[in-house]
KOLNU-692509 format. One line per field, with one value per residue (C-alpha): residue in three letters; z, y, x; chain. Coordinates in nm, 2 decimals. Example, Ala and Ser with C-alpha at 12.3 -4.5 7.8 and 13.67 -1.06 7.14 Angstrom:
<atoms>
resn: ALA,SER $
Z: 0.78,0.71 $
Y: -0.45,-0.11 $
X: 1.23,1.37 $
chain: A,A $
</atoms>
This chain:
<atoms>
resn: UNK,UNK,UNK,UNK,UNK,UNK,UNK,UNK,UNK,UNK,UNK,UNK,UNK,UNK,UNK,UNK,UNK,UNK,UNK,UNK,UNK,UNK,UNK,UNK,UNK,UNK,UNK,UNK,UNK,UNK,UNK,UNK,UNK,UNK,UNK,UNK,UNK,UNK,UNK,UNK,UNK,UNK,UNK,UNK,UNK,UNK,UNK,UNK,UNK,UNK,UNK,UNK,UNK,UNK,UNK,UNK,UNK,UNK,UNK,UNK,UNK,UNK,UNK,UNK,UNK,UNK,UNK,UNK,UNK,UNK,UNK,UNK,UNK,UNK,UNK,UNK,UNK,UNK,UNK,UNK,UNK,UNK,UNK,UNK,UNK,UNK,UNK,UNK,UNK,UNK,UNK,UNK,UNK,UNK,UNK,UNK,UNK,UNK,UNK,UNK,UNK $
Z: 0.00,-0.07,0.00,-0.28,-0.24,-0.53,-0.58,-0.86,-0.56,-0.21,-0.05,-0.01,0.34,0.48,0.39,0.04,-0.28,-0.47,-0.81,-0.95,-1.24,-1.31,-1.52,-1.23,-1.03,-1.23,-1.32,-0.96,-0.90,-1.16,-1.06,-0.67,-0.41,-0.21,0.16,0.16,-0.10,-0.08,-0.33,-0.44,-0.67,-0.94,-1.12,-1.27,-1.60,-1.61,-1.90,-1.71,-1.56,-1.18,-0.88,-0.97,-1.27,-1.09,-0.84,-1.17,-1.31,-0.97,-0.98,-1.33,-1.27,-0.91,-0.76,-0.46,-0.19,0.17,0.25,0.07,0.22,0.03,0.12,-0.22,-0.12,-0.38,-0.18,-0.43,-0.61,-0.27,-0.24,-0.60,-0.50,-0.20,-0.33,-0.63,-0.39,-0.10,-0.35,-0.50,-0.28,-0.07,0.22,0.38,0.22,0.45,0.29,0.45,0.39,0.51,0.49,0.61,0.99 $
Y: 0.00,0.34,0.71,0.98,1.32,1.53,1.88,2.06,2.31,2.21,1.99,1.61,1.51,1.21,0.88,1.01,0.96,1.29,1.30,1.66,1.63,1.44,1.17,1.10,1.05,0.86,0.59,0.54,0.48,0.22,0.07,0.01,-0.03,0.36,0.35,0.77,0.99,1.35,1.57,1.95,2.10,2.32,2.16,2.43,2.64,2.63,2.41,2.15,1.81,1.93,1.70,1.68,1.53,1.29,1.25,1.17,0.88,0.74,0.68,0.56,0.29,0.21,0.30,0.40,0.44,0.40,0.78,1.06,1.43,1.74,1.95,2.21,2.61,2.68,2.66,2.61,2.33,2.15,2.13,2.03,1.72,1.68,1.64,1.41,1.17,1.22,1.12,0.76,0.68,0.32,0.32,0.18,0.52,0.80,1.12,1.46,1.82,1.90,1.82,1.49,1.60 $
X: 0.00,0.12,0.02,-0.01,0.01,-0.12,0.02,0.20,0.38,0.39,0.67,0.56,0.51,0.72,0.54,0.38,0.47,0.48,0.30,0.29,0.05,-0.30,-0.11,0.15,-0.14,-0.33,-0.06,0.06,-0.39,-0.37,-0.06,-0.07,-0.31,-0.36,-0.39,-0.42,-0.47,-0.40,-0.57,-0.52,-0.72,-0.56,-0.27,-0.11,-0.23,-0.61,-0.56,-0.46,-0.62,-0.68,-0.79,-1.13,-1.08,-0.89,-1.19,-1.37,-1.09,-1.14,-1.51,-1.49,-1.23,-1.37,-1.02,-1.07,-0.88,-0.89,-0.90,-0.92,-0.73,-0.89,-0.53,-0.64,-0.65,-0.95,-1.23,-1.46,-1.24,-1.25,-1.61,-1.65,-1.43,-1.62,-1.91,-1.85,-1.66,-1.88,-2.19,-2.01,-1.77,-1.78,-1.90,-1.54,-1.35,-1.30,-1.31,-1.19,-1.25,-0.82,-0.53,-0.35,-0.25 $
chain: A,A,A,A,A,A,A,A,A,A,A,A,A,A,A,A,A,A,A,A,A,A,A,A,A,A,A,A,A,A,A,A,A,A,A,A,A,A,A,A,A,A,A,A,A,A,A,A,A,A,A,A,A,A,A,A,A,A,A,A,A,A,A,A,A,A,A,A,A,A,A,A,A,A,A,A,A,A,A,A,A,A,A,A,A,A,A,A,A,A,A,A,A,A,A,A,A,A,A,A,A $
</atoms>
Protein backbone atom coordinates (compact mmCIF):
# COMPACT_ATOMS: atom_id res chain seq x y z
CA UNK A 1 0.00 0.00 0.00
CA UNK A 2 1.17 3.37 -0.70
CA UNK A 3 0.18 7.08 0.04
CA UNK A 4 -0.13 9.83 -2.77
CA UNK A 5 0.15 13.19 -2.40
CA UNK A 6 -1.17 15.32 -5.29
CA UNK A 7 0.20 18.84 -5.79
CA UNK A 8 2.01 20.59 -8.59
CA UNK A 9 3.78 23.07 -5.58
CA UNK A 10 3.94 22.14 -2.10
CA UNK A 11 6.68 19.89 -0.46
CA UNK A 12 5.65 16.12 -0.12
CA UNK A 13 5.10 15.11 3.40
CA UNK A 14 7.25 12.14 4.84
CA UNK A 15 5.45 8.77 3.85
CA UNK A 16 3.76 10.10 0.41
CA UNK A 17 4.70 9.60 -2.84
CA UNK A 18 4.81 12.86 -4.70
CA UNK A 19 2.95 12.98 -8.09
CA UNK A 20 2.95 16.57 -9.52
CA UNK A 21 0.46 16.29 -12.43
CA UNK A 22 -3.01 14.41 -13.12
CA UNK A 23 -1.13 11.68 -15.17
CA UNK A 24 1.50 10.97 -12.27
CA UNK A 25 -1.40 10.46 -10.27
CA UNK A 26 -3.32 8.56 -12.25
CA UNK A 27 -0.56 5.87 -13.16
CA UNK A 28 0.56 5.39 -9.63
CA UNK A 29 -3.88 4.82 -8.98
CA UNK A 30 -3.65 2.24 -11.58
CA UNK A 31 -0.64 0.67 -10.62
CA UNK A 32 -0.67 0.12 -6.69
CA UNK A 33 -3.15 -0.27 -4.07
CA UNK A 34 -3.63 3.56 -2.14
CA UNK A 35 -3.92 3.47 1.60
CA UNK A 36 -4.18 7.75 1.63
CA UNK A 37 -4.73 9.90 -1.04
CA UNK A 38 -3.95 13.55 -0.83
CA UNK A 39 -5.71 15.65 -3.25
CA UNK A 40 -5.21 19.51 -4.41
CA UNK A 41 -7.24 20.98 -6.68
CA UNK A 42 -5.64 23.24 -9.38
CA UNK A 43 -2.67 21.58 -11.20
CA UNK A 44 -1.05 24.28 -12.72
CA UNK A 45 -2.31 26.37 -16.01
CA UNK A 46 -6.06 26.32 -16.13
CA UNK A 47 -5.62 24.14 -19.02
CA UNK A 48 -4.60 21.51 -17.12
CA UNK A 49 -6.18 18.12 -15.63
CA UNK A 50 -6.85 19.29 -11.85
CA UNK A 51 -7.85 17.03 -8.81
CA UNK A 52 -11.31 16.79 -9.72
CA UNK A 53 -10.85 15.31 -12.72
CA UNK A 54 -8.90 12.88 -10.87
CA UNK A 55 -11.85 12.54 -8.43
CA UNK A 56 -13.72 11.68 -11.70
CA UNK A 57 -10.92 8.78 -13.15
CA UNK A 58 -11.35 7.38 -9.68
CA UNK A 59 -15.07 6.76 -9.75
CA UNK A 60 -14.88 5.64 -13.28
CA UNK A 61 -12.35 2.90 -12.66
CA UNK A 62 -13.68 2.09 -9.06
CA UNK A 63 -10.16 3.00 -7.64
CA UNK A 64 -10.74 4.00 -4.61
CA UNK A 65 -8.76 4.41 -1.87
CA UNK A 66 -8.90 4.03 1.67
CA UNK A 67 -9.02 7.76 2.46
CA UNK A 68 -9.16 10.62 0.71
CA UNK A 69 -7.34 14.26 2.18
CA UNK A 70 -8.88 17.38 0.26
CA UNK A 71 -5.33 19.50 1.23
CA UNK A 72 -6.42 22.07 -2.16
CA UNK A 73 -6.55 26.07 -1.22
CA UNK A 74 -9.46 26.84 -3.77
CA UNK A 75 -12.26 26.55 -1.84
CA UNK A 76 -14.60 26.09 -4.32
CA UNK A 77 -12.37 23.34 -6.13
CA UNK A 78 -12.46 21.54 -2.67
CA UNK A 79 -16.07 21.31 -2.38
CA UNK A 80 -16.50 20.29 -6.01
CA UNK A 81 -14.32 17.16 -4.98
CA UNK A 82 -16.18 16.83 -2.02
CA UNK A 83 -19.11 16.38 -3.26
CA UNK A 84 -18.49 14.14 -6.31
CA UNK A 85 -16.59 11.65 -3.88
CA UNK A 86 -18.80 12.18 -1.04
CA UNK A 87 -21.95 11.24 -3.46
CA UNK A 88 -20.06 7.58 -4.98
CA UNK A 89 -17.70 6.82 -2.78
CA UNK A 90 -17.79 3.17 -0.71
CA UNK A 91 -18.98 3.18 2.15
CA UNK A 92 -15.38 1.83 3.80
CA UNK A 93 -13.46 5.19 2.21
CA UNK A 94 -13.03 7.97 4.45
CA UNK A 95 -13.08 11.20 2.95
CA UNK A 96 -11.91 14.55 4.54
CA UNK A 97 -12.46 18.19 3.93
CA UNK A 98 -8.17 18.98 5.05
CA UNK A 99 -5.32 18.21 4.92
CA UNK A 100 -3.52 14.88 6.07
CA UNK A 101 -2.53 15.95 9.90
Amino acid sequence: MINIFLDDLRKCPNGFILARNYQECINLLTQNQVSILSLDHDLGSEYEPTGYDVCKYIIEHDLFPKSVYLHTSNPVGRMNMYQLLERYKPASMKLFMYPYK
